[in-house]
N, C-alpha and C positions, 0 to 999 in steps of 0.2 A: 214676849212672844212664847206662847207652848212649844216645848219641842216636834217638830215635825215626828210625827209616827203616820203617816200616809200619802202616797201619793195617787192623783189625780192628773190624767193628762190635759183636762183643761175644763173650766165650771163658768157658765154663763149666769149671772142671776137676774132679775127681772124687778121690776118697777115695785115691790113690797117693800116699803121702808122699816115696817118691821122687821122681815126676814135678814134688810142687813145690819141691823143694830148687833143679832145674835151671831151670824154665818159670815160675816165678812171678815172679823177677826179671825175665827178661826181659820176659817180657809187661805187667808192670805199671810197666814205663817207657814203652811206647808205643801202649797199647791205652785209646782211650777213646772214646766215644760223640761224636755230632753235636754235643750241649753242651759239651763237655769233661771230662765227668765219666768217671769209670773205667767199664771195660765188662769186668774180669777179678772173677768172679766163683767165688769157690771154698770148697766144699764139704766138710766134714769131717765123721770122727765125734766128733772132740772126744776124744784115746784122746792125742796130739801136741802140745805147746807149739805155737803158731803164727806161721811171722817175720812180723810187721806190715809191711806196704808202700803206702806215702802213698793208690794207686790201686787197693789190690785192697780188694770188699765180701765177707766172712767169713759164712759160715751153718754154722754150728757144733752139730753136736747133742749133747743131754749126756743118755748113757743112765741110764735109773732103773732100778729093782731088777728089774723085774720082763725086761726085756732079759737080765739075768743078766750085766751087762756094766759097771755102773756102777762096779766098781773099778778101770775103765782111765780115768773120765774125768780132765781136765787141767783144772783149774776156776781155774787163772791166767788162762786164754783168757779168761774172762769178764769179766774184767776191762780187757782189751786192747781189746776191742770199741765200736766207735762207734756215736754216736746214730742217722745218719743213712744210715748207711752199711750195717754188718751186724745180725743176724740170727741168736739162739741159739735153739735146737727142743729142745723135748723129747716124747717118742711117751708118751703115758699111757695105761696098760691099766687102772685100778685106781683107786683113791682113794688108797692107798697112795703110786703113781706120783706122784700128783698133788701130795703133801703132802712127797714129798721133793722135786720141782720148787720149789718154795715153798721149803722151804727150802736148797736150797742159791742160792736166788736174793737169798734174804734174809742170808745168809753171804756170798758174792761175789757183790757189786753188779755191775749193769752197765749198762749206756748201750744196747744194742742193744738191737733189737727182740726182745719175746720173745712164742713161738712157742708152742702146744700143741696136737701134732696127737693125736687118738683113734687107736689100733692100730687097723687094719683088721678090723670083724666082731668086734673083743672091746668094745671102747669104744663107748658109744653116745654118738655125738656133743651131743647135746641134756643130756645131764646132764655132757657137759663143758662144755657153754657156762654152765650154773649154777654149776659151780663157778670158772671164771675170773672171771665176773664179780659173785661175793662175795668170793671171797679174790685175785685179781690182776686185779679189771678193768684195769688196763694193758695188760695180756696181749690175743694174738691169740689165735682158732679158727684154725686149719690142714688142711683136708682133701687126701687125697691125687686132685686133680681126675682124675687120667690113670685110677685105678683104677673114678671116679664113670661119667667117659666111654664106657669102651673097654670094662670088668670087672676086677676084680681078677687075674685069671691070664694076661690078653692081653701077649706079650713084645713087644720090640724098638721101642716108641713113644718 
């Protein structure tokens, strides 16, 4: 690891798989919050293996059917993931959604926090909180705040 020569009080990165090949390393040698703790925090769709780095926190999304997208997920990642630290999402439109979240949760185990946000205007939030918490009260509700806040079509927040 480089020696830390700066600090950052906290760095979100975003879905470029290139940008983390270059900037994850570095940054997760010398970016960490007031307590010590890491403050590199990065974002996926979960589509990429993920390099693990001691200080970075992982939010990982893992598409279901109904995205039309679920044959790209990497479901090693789920595995990789810590307790305390990262964070796997899944977006449920459906029941369907829902029951494949489940299961592939229950096929790769994982340590992270796990996440189930409602699609926006297709999911009604309230009969996803019944189902998380019959079949994975573990699980979190996840709303998208910015969209509750501002509307869903407001850009650049």
């Amino acid at each position: 690891c480089l020696q830390t020569v700066f600090f950052l009080p906290r760095v979100s990165l975003g879905r470029a798989q290139v940008v983390w090949d270059i900037t994850i390393p570095i940054l997760a040698c010398g970016t960490f919050d007031e307590r010590g703790k890491s403050a590199v925090e990065v974002e996926t769709n979960g589509s990429y293996p993920v390099p693990l780095y001691e200080h970075c926190m992982w939010s990982i999304d893992i598409k279901c059917p109904s995205s039309a997208n679920s044959e790209y997920n990497c479901y090693g990642n789920l595995q990789k993931l810590g307790y305390f630290t990262d964070q796997v999402k899944f977006v449920i439109s459906d029941r369907q959604d829902f029951d494949f979240a489940i299961s592939v949760l229950n096929k790769y185990h994982t340590k992270a926090k796990v996440l189930f946000q409602p699609a926006w205007d297709i999911m009604d939030p309230k009969e996803l909180v019944k189902w998380i918490k019959s079949d994975y009260p573990e699980g979190r509700l996840s709303m998208q705040i910015h969209k509750i806040l501002y509307g869903a079509n407001r850009r650049g927040i």
